[in-house]
BAPATOR-12291 format. One record per residue (C-alpha): residue in one letter; x, y, z; residue number from 1. Coordinates in nm, 4 decimals. Layout:
<rs>
+--------+----------+----------+----------+-----+
: residu :       xx :       yy :       zz : num :
+--------+----------+----------+----------+-----+
:      A :        X :        Y :        Z : NUM :
...
+--------+----------+----------+----------+-----+
</rs>
This chain:
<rs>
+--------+----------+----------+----------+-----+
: residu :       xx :       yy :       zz : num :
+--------+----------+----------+----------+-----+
:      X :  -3.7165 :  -2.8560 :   5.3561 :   1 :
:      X :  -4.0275 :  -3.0206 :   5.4748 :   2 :
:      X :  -4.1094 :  -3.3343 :   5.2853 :   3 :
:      X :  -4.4975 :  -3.2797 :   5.3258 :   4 :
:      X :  -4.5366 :  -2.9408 :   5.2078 :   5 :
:      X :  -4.3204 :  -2.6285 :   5.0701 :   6 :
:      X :  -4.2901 :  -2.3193 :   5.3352 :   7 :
:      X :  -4.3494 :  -2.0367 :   5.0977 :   8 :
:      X :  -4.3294 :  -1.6387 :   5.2259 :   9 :
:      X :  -4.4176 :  -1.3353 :   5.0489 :  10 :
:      X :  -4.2878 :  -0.9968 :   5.1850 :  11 :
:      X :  -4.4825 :  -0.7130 :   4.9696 :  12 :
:      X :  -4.6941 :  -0.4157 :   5.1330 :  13 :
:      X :  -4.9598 :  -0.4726 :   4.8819 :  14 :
:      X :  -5.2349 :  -0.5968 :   4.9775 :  15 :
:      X :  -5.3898 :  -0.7144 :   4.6954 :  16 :
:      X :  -5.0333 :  -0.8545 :   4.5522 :  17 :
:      X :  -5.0509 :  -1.0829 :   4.8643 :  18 :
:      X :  -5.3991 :  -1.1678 :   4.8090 :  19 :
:      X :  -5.3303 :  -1.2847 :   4.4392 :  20 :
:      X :  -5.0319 :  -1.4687 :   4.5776 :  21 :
:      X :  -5.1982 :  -1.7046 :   4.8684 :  22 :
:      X :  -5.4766 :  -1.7551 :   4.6182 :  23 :
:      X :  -5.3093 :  -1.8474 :   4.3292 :  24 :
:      X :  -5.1347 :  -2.1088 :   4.5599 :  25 :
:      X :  -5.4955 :  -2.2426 :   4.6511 :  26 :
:      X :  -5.5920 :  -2.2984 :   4.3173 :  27 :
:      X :  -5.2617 :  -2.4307 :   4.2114 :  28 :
:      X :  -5.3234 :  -2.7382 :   4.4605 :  29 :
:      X :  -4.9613 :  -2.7130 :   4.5519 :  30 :
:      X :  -4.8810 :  -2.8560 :   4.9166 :  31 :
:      X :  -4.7356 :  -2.5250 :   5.0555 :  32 :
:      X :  -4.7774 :  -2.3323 :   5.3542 :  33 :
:      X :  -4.8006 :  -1.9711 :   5.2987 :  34 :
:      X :  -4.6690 :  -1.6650 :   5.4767 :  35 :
:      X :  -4.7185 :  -1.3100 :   5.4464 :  36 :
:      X :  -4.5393 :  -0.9657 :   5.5701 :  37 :
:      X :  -4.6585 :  -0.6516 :   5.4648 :  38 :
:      X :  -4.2840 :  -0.4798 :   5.5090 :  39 :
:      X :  -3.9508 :  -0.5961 :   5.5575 :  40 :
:      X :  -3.8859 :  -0.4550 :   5.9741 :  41 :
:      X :  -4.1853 :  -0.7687 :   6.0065 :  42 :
:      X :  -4.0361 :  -1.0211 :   5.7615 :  43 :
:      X :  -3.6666 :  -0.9974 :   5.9066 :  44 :
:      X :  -3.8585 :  -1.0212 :   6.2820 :  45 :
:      X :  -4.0162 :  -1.3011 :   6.1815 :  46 :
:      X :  -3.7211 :  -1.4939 :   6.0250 :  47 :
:      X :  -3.4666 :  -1.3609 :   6.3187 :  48 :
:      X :  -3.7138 :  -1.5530 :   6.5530 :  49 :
:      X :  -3.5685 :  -1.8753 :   6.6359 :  50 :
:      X :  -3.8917 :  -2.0271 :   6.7254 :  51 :
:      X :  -4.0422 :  -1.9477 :   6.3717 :  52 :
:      X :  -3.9632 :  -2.2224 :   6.0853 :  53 :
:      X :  -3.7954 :  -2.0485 :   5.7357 :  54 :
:      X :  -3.9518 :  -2.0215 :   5.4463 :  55 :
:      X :  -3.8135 :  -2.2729 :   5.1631 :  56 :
:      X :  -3.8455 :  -2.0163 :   4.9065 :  57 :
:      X :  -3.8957 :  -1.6238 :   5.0364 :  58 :
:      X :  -4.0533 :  -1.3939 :   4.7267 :  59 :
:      X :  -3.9433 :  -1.0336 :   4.8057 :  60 :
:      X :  -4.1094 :  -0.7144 :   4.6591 :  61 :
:      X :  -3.8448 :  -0.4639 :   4.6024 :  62 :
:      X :  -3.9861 :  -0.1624 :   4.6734 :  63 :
:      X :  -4.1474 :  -0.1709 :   5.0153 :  64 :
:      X :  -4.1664 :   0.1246 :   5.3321 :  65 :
:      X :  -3.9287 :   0.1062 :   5.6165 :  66 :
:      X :  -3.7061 :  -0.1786 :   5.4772 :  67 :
:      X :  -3.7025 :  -0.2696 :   5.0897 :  68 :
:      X :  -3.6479 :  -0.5993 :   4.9437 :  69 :
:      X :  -3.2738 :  -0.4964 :   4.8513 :  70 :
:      X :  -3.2107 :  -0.4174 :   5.1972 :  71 :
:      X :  -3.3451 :  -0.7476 :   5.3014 :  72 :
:      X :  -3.1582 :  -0.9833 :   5.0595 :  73 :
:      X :  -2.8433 :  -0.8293 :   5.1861 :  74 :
:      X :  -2.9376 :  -0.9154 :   5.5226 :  75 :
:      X :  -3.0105 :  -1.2260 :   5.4363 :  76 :
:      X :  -2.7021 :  -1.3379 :   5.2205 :  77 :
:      X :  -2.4682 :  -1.2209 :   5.4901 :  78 :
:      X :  -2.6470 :  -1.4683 :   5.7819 :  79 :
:      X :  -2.5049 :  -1.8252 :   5.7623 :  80 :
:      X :  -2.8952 :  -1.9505 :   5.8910 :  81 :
:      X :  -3.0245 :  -1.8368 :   5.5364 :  82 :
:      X :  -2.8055 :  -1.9439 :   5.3509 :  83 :
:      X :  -3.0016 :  -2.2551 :   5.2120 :  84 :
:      X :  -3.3178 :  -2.0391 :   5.1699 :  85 :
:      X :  -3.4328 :  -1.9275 :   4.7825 :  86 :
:      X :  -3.4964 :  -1.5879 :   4.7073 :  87 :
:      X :  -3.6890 :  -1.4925 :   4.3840 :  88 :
:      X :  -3.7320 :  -1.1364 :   4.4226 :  89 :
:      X :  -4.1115 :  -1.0447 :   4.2518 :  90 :
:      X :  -4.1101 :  -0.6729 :   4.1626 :  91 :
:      X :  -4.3070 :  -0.4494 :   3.9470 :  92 :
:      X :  -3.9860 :  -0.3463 :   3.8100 :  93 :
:      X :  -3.7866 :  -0.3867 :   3.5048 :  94 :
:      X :  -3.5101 :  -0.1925 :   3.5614 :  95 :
:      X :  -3.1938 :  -0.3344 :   3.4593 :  96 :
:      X :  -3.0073 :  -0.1577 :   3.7247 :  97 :
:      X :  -3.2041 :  -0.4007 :   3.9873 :  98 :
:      X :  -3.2220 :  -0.7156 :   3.8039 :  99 :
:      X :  -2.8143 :  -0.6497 :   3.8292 : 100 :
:      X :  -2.8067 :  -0.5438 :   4.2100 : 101 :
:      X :  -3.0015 :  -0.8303 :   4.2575 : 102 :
:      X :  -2.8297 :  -1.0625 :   4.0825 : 103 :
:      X :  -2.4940 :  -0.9745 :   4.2576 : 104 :
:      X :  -2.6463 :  -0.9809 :   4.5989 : 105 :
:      X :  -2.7234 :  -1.3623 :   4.5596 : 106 :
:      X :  -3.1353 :  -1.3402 :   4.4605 : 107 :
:      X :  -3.1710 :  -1.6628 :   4.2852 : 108 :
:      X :  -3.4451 :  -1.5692 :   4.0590 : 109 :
:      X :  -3.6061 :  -1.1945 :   3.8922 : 110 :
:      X :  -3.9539 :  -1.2315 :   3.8731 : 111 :
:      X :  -4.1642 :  -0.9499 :   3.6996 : 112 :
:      X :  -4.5174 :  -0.9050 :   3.8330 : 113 :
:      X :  -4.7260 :  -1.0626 :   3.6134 : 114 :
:      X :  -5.0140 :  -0.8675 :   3.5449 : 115 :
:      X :  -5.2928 :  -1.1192 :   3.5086 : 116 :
:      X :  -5.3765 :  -1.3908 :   3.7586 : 117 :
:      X :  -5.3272 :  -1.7082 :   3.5314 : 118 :
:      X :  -4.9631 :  -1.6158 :   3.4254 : 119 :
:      X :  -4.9290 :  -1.5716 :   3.8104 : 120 :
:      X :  -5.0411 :  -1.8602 :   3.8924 : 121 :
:      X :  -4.7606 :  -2.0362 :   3.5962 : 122 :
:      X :  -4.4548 :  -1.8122 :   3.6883 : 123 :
:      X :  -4.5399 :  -1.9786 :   4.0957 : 124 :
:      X :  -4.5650 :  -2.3289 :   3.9234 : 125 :
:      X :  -4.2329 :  -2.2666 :   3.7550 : 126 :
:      X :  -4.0629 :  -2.1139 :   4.0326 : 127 :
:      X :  -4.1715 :  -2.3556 :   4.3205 : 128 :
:      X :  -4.1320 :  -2.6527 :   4.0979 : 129 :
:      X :  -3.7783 :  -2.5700 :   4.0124 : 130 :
:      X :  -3.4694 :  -2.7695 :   4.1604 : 131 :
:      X :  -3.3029 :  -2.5099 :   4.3078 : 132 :
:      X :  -3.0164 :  -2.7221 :   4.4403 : 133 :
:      X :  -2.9137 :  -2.7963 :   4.0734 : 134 :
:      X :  -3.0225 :  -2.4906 :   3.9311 : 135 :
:      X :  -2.8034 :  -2.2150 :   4.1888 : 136 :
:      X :  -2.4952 :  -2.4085 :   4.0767 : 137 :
:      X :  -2.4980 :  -2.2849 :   3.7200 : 138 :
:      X :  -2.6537 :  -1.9932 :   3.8205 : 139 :
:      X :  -2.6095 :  -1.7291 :   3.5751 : 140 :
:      X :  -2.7523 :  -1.4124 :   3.4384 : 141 :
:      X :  -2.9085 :  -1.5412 :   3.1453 : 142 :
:      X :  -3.1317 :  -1.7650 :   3.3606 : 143 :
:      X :  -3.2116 :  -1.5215 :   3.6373 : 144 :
:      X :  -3.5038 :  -1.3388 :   3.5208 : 145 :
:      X :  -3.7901 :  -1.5343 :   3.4262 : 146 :
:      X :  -3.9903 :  -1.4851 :   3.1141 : 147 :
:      X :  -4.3447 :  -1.6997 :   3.0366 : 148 :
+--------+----------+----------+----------+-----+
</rs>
């Protein structure tokens, strides 16, 4: 991880989901460098690319075209170069049956879309301010999805 900032990515096909998400990081004065991929085909390019630097923390919409979020964490979790990167998935879904598949596939976090910019803006503060290192150890379903 870089000392002088945190390398954030968002993969979503949103648009306006990923331009709540880069602002909310400008307004919460966070030293982060943000990424965005509209699908996952350009996110897994873009981390398969040697010459690129990894995010610290990837978010990951769940239901995108061409590749979803599921299909990415899998990816992900089975290549050895990820395996120090945190992966809050940030879905409009509730659905127990993904909170589950993505809990077993090694997501770190379940974030619900918030649905109003300042609770954004606090479920990023939360989640980027976290101590991953201590908090995957006892990682367990009760404290997998986050609720603010």
């Amino acid at each position: 991880m870089n000392s002088d900032y945190i390398n954030i990515a968002l993969a979503d096909d949103d648009e306006d989901d990923r331009l709540f998400f880069t602002d909310a990081f400008e307004e919460l004065k966070i030293k982060s460098k943000v990424s965005t991929f509209e699908d996952g085909i350009e996110l897994m390019e873009f981390l398969e690319n040697s010459n690129n630097t990894h995010p610290d923390l990837l978010f990951l919409d769940l239901n995108m075209p061409k590749k979803s979020g599921l299909e990415c964490l899998v990816e992900i979790k089975t290549n050895d170069r990820f395996k120090n990167m945190v992966i809050a998935i940030y879905s409009t879904s509730s659905s127990e049956m993904d909170i589950e598949n993505t809990f077993v596939q090694g997501a770190n976090i379940y974030i619900k879309k918030p649905n109003n910019f300042e609770t954004l803006k606090k479920v990023l503060s939360e989640v980027v301010t976290t101590n991953w290192q201590y908090h995957t150890n006892g990682l367990n379903k009760e404290n997998f999805l986050l609720r603010l």
